[in-house]
C-alpha positions as CSV (number, residue, x, y, z in Angstrom):
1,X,-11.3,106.3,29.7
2,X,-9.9,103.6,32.5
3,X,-6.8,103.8,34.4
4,X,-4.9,100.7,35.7
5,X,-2.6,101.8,38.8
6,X,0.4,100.5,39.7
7,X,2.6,100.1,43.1
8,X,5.4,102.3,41.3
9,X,6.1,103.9,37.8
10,X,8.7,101.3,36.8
11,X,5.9,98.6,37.0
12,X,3.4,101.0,34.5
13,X,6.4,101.2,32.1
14,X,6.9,97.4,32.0
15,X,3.6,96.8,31.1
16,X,4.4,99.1,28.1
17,X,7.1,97.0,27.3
18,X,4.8,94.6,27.0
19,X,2.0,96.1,24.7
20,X,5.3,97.2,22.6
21,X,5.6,94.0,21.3
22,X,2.4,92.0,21.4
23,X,0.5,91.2,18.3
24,X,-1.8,94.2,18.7
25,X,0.8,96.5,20.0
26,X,1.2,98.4,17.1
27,X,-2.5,98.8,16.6
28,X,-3.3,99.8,19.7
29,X,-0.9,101.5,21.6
30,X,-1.9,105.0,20.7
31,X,-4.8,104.3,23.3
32,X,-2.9,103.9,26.2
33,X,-0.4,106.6,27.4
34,X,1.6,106.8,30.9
35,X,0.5,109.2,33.6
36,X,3.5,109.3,36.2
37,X,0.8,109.8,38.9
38,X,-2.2,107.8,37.6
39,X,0.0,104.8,35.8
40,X,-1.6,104.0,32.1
41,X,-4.4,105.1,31.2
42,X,-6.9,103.9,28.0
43,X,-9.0,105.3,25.7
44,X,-11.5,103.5,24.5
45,X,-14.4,103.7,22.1
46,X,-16.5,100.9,20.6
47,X,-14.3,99.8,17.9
48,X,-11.3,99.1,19.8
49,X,-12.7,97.5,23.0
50,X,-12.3,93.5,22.1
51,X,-9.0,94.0,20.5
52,X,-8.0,96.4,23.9
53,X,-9.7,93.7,26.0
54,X,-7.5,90.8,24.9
55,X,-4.0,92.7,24.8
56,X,-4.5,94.2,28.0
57,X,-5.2,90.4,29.1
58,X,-2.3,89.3,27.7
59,X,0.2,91.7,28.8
60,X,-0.8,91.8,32.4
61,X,-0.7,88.0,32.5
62,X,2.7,88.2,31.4
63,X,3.3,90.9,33.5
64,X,2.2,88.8,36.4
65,X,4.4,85.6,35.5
66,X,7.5,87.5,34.6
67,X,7.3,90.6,37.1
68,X,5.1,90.1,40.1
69,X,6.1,86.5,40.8
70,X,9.3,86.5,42.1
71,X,8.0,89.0,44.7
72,X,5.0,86.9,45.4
73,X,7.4,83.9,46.0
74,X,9.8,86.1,48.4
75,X,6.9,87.0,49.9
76,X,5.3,83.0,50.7
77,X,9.1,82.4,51.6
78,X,9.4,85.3,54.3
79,X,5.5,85.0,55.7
80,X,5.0,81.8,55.8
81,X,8.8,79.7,56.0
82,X,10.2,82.4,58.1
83,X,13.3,82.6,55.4
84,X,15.4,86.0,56.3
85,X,18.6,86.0,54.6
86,X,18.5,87.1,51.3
87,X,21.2,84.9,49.3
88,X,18.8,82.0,50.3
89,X,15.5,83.3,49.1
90,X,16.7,84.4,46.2
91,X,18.7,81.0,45.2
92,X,15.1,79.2,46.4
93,X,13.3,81.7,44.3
94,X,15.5,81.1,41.7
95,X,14.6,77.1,42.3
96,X,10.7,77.8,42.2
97,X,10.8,79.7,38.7
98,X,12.7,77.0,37.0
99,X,9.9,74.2,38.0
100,X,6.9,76.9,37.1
101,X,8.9,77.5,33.8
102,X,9.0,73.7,33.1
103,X,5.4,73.3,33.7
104,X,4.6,76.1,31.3
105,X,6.5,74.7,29.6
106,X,5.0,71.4,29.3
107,X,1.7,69.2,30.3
108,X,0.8,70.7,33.8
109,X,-0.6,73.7,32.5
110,X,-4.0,74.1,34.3
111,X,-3.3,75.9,37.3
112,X,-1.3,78.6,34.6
113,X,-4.3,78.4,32.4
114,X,-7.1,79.0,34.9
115,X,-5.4,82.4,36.3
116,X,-5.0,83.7,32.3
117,X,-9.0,83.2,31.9
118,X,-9.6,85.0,35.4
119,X,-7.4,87.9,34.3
120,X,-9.0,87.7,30.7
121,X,-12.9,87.6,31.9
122,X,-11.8,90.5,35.1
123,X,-10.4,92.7,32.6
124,X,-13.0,92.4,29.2
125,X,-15.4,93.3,32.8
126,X,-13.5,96.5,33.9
127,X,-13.0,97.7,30.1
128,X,-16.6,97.3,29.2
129,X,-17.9,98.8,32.3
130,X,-15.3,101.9,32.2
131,X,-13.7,101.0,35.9
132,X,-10.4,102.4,37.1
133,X,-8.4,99.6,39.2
134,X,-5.7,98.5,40.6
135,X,-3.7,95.7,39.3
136,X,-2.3,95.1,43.2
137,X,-6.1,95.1,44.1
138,X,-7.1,93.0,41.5
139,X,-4.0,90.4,41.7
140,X,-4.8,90.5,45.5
141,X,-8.3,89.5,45.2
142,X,-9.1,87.7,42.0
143,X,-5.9,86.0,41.9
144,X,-6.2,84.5,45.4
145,X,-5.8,80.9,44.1
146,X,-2.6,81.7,42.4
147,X,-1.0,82.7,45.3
148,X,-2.3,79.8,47.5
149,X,-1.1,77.6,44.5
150,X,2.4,79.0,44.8
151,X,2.7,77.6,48.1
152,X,3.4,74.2,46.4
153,X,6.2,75.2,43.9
154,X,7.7,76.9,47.1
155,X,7.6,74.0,48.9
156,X,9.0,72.2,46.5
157,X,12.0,74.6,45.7
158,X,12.7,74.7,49.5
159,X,13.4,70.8,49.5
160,X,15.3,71.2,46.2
161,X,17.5,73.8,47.6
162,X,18.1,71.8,51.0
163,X,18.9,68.4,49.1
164,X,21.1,70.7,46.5
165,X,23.2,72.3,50.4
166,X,23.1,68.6,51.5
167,X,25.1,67.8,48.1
168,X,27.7,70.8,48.7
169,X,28.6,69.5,52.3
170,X,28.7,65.8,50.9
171,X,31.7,66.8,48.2
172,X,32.9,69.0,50.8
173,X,33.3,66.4,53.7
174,X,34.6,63.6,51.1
175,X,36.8,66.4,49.5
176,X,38.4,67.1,52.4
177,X,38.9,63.3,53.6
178,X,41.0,63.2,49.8
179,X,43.3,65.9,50.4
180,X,44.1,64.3,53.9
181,X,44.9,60.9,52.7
182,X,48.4,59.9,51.5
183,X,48.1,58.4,47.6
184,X,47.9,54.7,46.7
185,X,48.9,55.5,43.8
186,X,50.3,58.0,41.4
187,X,48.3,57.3,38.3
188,X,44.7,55.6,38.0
189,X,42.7,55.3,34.7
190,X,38.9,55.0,35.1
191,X,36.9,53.4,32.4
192,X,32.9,54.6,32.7
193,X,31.4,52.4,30.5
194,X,29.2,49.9,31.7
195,X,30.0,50.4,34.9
196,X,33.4,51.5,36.2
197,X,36.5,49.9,35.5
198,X,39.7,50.6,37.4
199,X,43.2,50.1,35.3
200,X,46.8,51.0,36.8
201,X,49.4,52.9,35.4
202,X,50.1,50.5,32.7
203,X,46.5,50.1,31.6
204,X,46.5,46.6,33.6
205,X,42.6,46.4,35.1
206,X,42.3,45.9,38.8
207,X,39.9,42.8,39.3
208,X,37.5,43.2,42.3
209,X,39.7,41.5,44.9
210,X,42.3,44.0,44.4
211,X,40.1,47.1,44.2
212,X,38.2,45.8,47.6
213,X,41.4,45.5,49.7
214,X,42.3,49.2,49.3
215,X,38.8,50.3,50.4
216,X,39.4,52.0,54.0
217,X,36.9,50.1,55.8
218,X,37.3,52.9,58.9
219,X,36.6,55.6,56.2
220,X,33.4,53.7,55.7
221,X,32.2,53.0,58.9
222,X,33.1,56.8,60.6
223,X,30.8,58.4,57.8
224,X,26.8,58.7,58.4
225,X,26.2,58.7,54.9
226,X,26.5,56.0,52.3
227,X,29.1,55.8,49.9
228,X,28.8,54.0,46.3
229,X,31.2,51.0,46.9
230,X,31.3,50.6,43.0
231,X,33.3,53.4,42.3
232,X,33.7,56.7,44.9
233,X,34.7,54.8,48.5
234,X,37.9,52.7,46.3
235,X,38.5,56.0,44.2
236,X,39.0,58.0,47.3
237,X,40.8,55.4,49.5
238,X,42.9,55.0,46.4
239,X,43.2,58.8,46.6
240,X,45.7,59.0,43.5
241,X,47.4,62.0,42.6
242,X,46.2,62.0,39.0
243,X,43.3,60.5,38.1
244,X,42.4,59.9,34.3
245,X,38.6,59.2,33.6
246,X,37.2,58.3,30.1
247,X,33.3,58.6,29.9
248,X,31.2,59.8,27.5
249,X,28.1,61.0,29.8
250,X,30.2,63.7,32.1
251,X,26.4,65.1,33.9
252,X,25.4,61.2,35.2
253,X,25.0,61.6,38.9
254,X,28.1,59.6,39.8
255,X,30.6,60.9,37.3
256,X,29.7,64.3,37.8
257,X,30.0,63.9,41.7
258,X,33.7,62.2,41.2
259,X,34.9,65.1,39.0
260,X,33.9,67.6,42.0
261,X,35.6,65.5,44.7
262,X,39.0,65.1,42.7
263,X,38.3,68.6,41.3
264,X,42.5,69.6,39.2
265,X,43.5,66.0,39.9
266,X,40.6,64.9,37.0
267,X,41.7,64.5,33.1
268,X,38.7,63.5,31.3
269,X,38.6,62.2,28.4
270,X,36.3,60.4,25.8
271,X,36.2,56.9,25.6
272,X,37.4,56.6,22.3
273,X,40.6,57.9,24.0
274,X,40.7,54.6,26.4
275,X,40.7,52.3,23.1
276,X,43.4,53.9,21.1
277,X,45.3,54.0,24.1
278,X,44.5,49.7,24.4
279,X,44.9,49.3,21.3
280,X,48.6,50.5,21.4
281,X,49.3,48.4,24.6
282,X,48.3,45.5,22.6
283,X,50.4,45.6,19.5
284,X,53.3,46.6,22.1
């Protein structure tokens, strides 16, 4: 008989969960029973130990990548970044598990790989040799390299999460200079397609003299950071009090920031939209 221990009884019953519904769950879950004070412990006899070897393997793999990680990563963020309030670690832990996932997910799988072969070859060890552990002990020193390698996913979260704050006080700051600005006009149509394409109220496009000359030059020069001159720095000089956009892509980078900065003044709408609407004007 071995017993795997656990940091708390809520941790042993997850890894239940687990066996529950791998492949060899059914099979073999009769061997292993919870103990509130010892955490699971297996029975084993000859027949059953390759089969017991590899789901044990696989659930505590999963169990590491599912269950243990986000504390591993709180714990890189407070020991080593000095991170203390909580909303932010858990938005950058958040962050971390989304590129990990991805590279599960695809063709960066090695680091993933190497761990599930070190858990696989520790744990056929431990069953054939009949040794209790404990899965803390055993993450703490034959995992080692995980946890180093977690650094880097961290790392990179952390510069996700600043760029994504950066963002928030960039809408915020040009949001702000919008509301404060008294409107060019009441009604401007946006065409996003090839470029951007500014029409007035009666669908008449604005050639590039005319959009130029409403720029505010002093909004321009007062801000330290640049501001696309194609579209956002005449759209908010123009600051109009409705603003109709037709796109067909509404997640591209620029589109999506213009639809935070005008926010209730935006009424999106396809493309298609802007060509029945022409259309009309013409034959009028």
């Amino acid at each position: 008989m071995v017993y795997i221990h656990f940091q708390s009884e809520s941790e042993a019953r997850k890894l239940l969960e687990y066996v529950s519904v791998h492949p060899f769950g059914t099979e073999l879950d009769k061997y292993i029973h919870f103990n509130p004070e010892q955490g699971l412990f297996i029975t084993l006899n000859d027949n059953n130990l390759p089969n017991l070897s590899s789901l044990l393997s696989d659930v505590l793999y999963s169990f590491l990548l599912e269950d243990k990680l986000p504390s591993w990563l709180e714990s890189i963020l407070r020991n080593k970044f000095f991170y203390r309030e909580q909303e932010e670690i858990d938005a950058i832990i958040e962050i971390a598990c989304s590129i990990i996932e991805g590279e599960r997910d695809g063709d960066r799988l090695q680091v993933f790989e190497r761990e599930k072969q070190v858990i696989h070859e520790g744990i056929r060890s431990f069953i054939s040799d009949r040794i209790s552990f404990s899965f803390d002990s055993f993450a703490t020193f034959r995992l080692k390299s995980f946890y180093d390698s977690l650094i880097t996913y961290v790392e990179a979260a952390i510069d996700e999460y600043k760029l994504e704050q950066d963002y928030q006080s960039f809408i915020a700051m040009l949001r702000d200079f919008l509301y404060k600005r008294e409107p060019k006009m009441d009604i401007l149509h946006l065409l996003h397609h090839n470029g951007f394409h500014f029409f007035d109220d009666s669908y008449k496009k604005l050639d590039k003299g005319e959009i130029l000359k409403m720029i505010d030059r002093k909004f321009l020069a007062q801000n330290p950071v640049y501001i696309d001159r194609s579209a956002l720095a005449p759209l908010i000089s123009i600051a109009p009090k409705h603003l109709f956009l037709y796109t067909d892509v509404l997640e591209e980078g620029l589109v999506h920031t213009i639809t935070r900065i005008f926010e209730e003044r935006t009424i999106i709408r396809p493309l298609t939209a802007f060509d029945r609407v022409s259309a009309v004007k013409e034959k009028t």
